[in-house]
C-alpha positions in Angstrom: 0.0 0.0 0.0 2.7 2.5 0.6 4.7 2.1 -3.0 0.8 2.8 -4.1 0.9 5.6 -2.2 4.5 6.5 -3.3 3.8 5.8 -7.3 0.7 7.7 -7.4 0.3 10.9 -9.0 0.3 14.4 -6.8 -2.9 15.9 -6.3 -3.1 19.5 -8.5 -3.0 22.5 -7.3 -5.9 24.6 -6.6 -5.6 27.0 -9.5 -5.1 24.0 -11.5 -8.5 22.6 -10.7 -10.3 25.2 -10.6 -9.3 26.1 -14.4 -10.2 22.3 -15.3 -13.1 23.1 -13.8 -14.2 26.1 -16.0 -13.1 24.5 -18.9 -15.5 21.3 -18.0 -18.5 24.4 -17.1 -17.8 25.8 -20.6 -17.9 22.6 -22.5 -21.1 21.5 -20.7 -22.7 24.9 -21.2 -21.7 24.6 -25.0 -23.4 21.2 -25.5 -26.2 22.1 -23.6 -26.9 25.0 -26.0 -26.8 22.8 -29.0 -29.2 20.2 -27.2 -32.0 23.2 -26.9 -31.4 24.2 -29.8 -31.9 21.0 -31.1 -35.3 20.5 -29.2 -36.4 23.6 -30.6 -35.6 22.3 -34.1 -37.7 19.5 -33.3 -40.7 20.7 -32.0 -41.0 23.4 -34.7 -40.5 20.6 -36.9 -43.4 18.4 -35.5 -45.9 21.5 -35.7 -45.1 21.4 -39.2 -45.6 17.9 -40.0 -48.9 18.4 -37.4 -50.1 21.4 -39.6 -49.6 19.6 -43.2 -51.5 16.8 -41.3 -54.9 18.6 -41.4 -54.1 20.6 -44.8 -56.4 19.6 -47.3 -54.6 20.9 -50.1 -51.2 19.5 -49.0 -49.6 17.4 -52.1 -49.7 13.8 -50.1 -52.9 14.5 -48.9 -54.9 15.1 -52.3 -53.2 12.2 -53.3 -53.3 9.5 -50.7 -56.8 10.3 -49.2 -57.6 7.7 -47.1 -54.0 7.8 -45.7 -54.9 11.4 -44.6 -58.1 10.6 -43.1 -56.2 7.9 -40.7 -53.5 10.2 -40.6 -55.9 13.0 -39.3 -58.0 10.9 -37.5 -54.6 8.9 -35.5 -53.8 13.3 -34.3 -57.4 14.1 -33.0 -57.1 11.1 -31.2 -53.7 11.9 -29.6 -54.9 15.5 -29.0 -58.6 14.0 -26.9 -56.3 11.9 -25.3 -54.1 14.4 -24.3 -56.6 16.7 -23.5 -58.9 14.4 -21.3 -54.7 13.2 -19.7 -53.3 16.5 -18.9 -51.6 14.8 -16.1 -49.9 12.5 -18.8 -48.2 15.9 -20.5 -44.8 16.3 -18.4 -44.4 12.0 -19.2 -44.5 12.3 -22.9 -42.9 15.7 -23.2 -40.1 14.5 -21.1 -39.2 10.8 -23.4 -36.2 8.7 -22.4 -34.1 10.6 -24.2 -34.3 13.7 -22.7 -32.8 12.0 -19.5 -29.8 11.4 -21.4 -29.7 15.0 -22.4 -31.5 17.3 -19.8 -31.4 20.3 -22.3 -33.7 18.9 -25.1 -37.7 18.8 -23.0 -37.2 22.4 -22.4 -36.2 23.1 -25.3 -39.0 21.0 -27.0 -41.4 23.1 -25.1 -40.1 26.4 -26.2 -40.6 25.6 -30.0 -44.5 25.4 -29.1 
């Protein structure tokens, strides 16, 4: 135990650790950004997809009717469910993956 001791490395200096320390903060605060940015991305993205759902006059629409319809008829569903649910909201808005990156929900719920 004491060559362990001997062979390990010294412990840094204050300063030392403290500037790792800021450099780790900066880093973190730099991926974080792109992770909200990133949930933003994607919830302005899914009330695009949401509004081209109920278009009528959208391209895949007027051509794949009956797509549509159960396309239309899967979101109203979704939305009554969510609406009758509302205790159901912070589950779904916060998926497994935003546990992974804590940035993304609120970022997901800015975009809304």
């Amino acid at each position: 135990m004491a060559t362990a001791l001997e062979t390990a490395p010294k412990k840094p200096a204050f300063t030392d650790r403290l500037q790792a320390n800021g450099e780790d903060l900066i880093a973190t605060g730099t991926l974080s950004a792109t992770h909200l940015t990133g949930g933003v991305v994607k919830s302005l993205t899914d009330v695009a997809k949401l509004a081209r759902t109920f278009n009528p006059l959208d391209p895949y629409n007027l051509t794949h009717p009956a797509q549509a319809y159960a396309q239309q008829q899967m979101a109203l569903a979704g939305l009554t469910n969510l609406a009758t649910h509302p205790e159901q909201l912070p589950r779904r808005s916060s998926a497994p993956a935003g546990r992974a990156t804590p940035a993304r929900p609120p970022g997901s719920s800015w975009g809304t």
